[in-house]
TORPA-4810 file (N, C-alpha, C, O; in nm, 3 decimals):
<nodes>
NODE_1_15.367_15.108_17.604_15.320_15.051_17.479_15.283_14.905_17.506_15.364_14.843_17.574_X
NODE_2_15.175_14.842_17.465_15.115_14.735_17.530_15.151_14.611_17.424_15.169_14.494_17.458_X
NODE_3_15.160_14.678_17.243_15.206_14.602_17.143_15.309_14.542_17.144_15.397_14.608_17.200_X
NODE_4_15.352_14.419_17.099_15.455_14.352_17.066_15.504_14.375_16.973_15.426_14.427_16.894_X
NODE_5_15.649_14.358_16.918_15.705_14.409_16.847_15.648_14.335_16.690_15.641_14.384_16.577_X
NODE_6_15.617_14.205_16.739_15.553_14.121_16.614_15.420_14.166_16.591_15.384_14.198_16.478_X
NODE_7_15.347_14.169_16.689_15.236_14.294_16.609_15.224_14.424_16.525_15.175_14.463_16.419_X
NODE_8_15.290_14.466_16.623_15.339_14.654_16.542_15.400_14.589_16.351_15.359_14.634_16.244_X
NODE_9_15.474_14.509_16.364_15.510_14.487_16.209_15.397_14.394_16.118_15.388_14.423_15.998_X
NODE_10_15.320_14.297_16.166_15.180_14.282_16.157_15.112_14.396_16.146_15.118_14.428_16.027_X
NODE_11_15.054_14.469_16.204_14.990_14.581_16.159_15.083_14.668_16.050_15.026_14.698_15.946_X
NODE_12_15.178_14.696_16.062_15.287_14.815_15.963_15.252_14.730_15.786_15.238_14.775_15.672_X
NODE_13_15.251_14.599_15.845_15.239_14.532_15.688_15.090_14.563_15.673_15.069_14.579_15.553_X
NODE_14_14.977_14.578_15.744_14.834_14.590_15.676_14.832_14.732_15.615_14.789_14.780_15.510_X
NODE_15_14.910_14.792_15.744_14.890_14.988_15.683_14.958_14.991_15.539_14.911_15.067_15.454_X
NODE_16_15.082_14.899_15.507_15.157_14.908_15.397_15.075_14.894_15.255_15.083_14.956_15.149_X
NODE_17_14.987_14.776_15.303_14.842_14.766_15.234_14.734_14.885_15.233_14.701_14.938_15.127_X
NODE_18_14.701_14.910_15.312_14.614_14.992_15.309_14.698_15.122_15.209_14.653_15.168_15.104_X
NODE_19_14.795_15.152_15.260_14.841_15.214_15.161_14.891_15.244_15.023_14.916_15.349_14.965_X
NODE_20_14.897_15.157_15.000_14.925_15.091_14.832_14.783_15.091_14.774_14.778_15.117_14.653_X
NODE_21_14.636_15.061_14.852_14.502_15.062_14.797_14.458_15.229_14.808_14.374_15.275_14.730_X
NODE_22_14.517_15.305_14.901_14.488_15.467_14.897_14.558_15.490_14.786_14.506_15.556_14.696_X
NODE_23_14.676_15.445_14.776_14.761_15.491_14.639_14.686_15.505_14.532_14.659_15.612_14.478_X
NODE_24_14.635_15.353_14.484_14.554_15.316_14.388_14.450_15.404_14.340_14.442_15.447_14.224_X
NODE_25_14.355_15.434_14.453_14.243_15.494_14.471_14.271_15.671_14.434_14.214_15.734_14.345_X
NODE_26_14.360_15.717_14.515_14.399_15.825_14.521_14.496_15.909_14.393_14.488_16.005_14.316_X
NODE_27_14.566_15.825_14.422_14.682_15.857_14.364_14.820_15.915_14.416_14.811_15.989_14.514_X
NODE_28_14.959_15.889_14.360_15.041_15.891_14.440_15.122_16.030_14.374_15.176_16.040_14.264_X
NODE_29_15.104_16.165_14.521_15.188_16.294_14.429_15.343_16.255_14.446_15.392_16.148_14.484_X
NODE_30_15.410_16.384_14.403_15.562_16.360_14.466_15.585_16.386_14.641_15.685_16.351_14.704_X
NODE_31_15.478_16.448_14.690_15.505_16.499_14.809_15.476_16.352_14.896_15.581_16.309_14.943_X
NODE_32_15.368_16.274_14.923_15.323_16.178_14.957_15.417_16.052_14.912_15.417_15.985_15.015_X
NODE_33_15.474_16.002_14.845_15.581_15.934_14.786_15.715_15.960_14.792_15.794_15.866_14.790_X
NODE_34_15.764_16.107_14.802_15.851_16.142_14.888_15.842_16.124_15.077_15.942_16.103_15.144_X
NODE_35_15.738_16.135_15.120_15.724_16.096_15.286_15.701_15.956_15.298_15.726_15.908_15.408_X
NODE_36_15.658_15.878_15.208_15.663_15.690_15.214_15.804_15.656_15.212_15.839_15.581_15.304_X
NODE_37_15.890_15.691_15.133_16.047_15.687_15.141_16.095_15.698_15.277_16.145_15.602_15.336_X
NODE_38_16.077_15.837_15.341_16.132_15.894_15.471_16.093_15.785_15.560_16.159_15.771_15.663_X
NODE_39_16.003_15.712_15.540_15.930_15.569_15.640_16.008_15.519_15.604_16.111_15.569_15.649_X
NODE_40_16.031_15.426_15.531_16.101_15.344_15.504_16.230_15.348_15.547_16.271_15.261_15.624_X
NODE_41_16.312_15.453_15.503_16.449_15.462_15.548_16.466_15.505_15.677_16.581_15.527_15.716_X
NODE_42_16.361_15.522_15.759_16.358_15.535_15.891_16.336_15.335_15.938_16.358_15.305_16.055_X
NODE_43_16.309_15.264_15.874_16.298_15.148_15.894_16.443_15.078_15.911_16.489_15.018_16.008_X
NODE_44_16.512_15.110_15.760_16.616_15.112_15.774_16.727_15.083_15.857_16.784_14.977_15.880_X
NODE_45_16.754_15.238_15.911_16.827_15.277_16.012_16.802_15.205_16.073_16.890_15.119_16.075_X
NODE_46_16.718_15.182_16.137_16.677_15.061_16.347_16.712_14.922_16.246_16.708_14.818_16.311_X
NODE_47_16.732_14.910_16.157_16.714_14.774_16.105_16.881_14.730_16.096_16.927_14.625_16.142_X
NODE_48_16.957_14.830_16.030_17.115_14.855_15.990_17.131_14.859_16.132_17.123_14.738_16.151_X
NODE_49_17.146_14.905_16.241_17.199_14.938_16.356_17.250_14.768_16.402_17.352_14.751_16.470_X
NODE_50_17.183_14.676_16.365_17.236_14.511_16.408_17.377_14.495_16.335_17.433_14.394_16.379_X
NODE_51_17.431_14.542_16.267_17.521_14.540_16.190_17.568_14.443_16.087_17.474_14.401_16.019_X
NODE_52_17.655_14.406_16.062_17.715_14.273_15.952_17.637_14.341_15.811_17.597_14.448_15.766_X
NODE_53_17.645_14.216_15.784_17.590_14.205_15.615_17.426_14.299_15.643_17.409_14.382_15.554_X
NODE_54_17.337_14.296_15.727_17.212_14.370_15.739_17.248_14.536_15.725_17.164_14.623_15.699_X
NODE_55_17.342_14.551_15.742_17.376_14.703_15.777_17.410_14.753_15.604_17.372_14.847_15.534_X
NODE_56_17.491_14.647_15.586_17.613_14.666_15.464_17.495_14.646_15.366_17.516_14.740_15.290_X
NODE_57_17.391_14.587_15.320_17.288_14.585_15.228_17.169_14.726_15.275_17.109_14.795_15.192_X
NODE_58_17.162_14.737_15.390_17.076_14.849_15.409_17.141_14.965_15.380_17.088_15.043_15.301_X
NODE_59_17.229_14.986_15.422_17.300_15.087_15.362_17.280_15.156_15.186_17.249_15.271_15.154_X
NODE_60_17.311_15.036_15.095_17.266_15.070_14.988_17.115_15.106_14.956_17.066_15.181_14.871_X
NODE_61_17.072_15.047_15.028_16.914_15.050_15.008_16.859_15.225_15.050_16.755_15.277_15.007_X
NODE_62_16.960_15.288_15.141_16.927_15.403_15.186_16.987_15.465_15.102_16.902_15.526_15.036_X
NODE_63_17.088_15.485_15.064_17.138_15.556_14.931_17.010_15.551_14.777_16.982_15.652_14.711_X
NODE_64_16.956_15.424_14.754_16.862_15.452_14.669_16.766_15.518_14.683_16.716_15.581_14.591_X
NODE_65_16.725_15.517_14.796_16.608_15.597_14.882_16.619_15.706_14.869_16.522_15.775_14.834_X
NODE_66_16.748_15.760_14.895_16.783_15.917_14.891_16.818_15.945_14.771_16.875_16.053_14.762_X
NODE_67_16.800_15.868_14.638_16.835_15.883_14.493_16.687_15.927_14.454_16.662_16.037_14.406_X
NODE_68_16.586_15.821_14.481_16.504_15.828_14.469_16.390_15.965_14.491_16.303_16.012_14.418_X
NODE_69_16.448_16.007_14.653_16.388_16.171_14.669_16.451_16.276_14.625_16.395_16.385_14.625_X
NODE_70_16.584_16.260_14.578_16.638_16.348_14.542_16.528_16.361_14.394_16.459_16.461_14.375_X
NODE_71_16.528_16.257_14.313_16.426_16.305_14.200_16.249_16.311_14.222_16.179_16.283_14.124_X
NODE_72_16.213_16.331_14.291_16.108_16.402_14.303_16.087_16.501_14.397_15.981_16.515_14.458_X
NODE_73_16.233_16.605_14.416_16.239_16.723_14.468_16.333_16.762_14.376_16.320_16.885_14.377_X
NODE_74_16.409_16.739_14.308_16.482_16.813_14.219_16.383_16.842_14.093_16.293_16.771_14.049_X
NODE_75_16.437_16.988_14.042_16.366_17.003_13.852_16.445_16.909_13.771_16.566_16.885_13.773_X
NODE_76_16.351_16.861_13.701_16.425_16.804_13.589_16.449_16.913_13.456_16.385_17.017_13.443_X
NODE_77_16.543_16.872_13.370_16.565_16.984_13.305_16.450_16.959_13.179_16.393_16.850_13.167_X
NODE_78_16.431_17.051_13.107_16.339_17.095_12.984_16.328_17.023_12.941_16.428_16.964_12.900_X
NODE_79_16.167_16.957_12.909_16.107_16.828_12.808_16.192_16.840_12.664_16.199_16.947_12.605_X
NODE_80_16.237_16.755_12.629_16.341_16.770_12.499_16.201_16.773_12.387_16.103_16.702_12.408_X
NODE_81_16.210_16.868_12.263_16.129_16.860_12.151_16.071_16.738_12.117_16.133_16.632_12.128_X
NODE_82_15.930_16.748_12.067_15.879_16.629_12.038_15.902_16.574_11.964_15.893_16.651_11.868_X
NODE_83_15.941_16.444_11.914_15.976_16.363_11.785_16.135_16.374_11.809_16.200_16.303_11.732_X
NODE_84_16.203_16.440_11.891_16.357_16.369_11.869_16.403_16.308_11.926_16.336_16.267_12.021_X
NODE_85_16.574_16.249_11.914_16.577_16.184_11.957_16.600_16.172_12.120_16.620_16.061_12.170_X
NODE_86_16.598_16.279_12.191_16.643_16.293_12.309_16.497_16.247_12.373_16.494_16.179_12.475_X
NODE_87_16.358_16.295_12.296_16.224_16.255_12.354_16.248_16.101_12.350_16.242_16.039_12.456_X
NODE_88_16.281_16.025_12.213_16.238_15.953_12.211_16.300_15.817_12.328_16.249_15.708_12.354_X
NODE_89_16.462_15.898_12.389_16.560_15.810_12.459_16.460_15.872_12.575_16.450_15.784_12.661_X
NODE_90_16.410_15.944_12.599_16.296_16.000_12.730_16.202_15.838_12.771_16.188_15.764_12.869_X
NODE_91_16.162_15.843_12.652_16.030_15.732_12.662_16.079_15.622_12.663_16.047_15.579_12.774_X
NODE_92_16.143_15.538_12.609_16.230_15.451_12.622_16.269_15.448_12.763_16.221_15.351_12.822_X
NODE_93_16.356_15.541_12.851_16.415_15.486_12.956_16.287_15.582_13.095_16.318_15.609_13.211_X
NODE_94_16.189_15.602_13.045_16.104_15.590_13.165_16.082_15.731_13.198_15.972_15.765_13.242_X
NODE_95_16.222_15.861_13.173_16.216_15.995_13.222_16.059_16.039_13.152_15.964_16.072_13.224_X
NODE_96_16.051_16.033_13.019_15.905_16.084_12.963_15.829_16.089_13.128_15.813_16.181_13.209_X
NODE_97_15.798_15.959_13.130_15.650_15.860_13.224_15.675_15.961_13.367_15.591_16.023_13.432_X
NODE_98_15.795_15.951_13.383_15.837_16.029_13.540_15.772_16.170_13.499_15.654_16.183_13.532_X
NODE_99_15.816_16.248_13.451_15.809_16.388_13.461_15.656_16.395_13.410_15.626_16.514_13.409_X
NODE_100_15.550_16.320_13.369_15.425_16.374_13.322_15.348_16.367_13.463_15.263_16.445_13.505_X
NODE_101_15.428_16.198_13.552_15.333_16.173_13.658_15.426_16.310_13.758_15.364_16.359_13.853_X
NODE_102_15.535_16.350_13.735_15.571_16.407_13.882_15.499_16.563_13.842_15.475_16.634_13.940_X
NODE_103_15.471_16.607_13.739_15.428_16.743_13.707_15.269_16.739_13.717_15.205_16.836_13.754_X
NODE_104_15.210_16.615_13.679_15.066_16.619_13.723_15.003_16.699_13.805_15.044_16.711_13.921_X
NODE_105_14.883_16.775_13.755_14.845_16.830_13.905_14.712_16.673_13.965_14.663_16.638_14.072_X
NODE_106_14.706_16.636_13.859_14.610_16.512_13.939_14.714_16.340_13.968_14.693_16.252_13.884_X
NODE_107_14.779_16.320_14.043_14.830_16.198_13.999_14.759_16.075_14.033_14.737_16.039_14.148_X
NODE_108_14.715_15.997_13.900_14.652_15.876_13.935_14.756_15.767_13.837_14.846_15.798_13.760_X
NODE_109_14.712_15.655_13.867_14.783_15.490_13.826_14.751_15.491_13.695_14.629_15.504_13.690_X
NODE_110_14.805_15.484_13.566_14.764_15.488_13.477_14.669_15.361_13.473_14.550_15.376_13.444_X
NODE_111_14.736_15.201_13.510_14.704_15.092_13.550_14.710_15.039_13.721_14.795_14.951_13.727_X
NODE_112_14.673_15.053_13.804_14.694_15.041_13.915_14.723_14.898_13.964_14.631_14.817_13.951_X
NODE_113_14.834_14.858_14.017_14.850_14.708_14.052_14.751_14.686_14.177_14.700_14.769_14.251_X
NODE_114_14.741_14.543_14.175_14.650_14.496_14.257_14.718_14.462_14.449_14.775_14.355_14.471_X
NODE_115_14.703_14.537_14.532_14.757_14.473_14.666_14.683_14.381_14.708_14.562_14.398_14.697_X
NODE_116_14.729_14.268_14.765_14.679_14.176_14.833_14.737_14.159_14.914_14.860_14.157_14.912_X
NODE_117_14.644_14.136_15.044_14.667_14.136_15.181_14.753_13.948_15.201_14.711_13.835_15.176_X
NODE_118_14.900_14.008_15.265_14.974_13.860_15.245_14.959_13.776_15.372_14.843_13.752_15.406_X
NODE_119_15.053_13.730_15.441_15.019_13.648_15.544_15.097_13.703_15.651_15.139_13.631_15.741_X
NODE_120_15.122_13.846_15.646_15.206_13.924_15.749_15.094_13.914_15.829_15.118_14.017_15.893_X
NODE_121_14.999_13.876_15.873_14.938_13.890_15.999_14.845_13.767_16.004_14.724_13.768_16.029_X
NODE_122_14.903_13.689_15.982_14.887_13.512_16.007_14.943_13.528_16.148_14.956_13.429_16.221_X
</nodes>
């Protein structure tokens, strides 16, 4: 491998970009957003392996990760009736928004945030 390790993460930050603008463009399913996770917490790991406090904060960070895929591979249970109150505690805490984008057969950004390319490869 001819790359430096400060390059490879220089480039990992443009692809991170580039990927957040495919997102945009594309749209993000559960399957594709479930395998951006698996990156990440593969980052993780080599990252936690230095140990101390880096390990002990990554650690949690991999537990969310795996919270995180666990809900977009698990069913969620039955859209609660419209107009009550179980819909309306739905919309309120975000489950509504989740389950329309994770059941989508098209998923796009309702609003798509803007990536901008930072100074990871200054």
């Amino acid at each position: 491998m001819n790359a430096s390790l400060t390059d490879l993460v220089s480039s990992l930050g443009n692809t991170a970009v580039d990927l957040l603008e495919a997102g945009e463009a594309e749209g993000w399913s559960p399957s594709t957003a479930d395998d951006a996770l698996s990156v990440v917490d593969v980052l993780c790991v080599a990252l936690a392996a230095h140990g101390g406090p880096l390990e002990t904060s990554l650690t949690q960070v991999r537990a969310h990760i795996a919270a995180a895929q666990r809900s977009v591979r698990r069913d969620l249970p039955p859209a609660p009736r419209r107009g009550s109150a179980a819909a309306r505690e739905e919309e309120q805490d975000g489950t509504a928004r989740f389950r329309a984008w994770r059941d989508a057969r098209v998923h796009q950004w309702p609003t798509p945030p803007r990536a901008r390319r930072s100074g990871l490869d200054a």
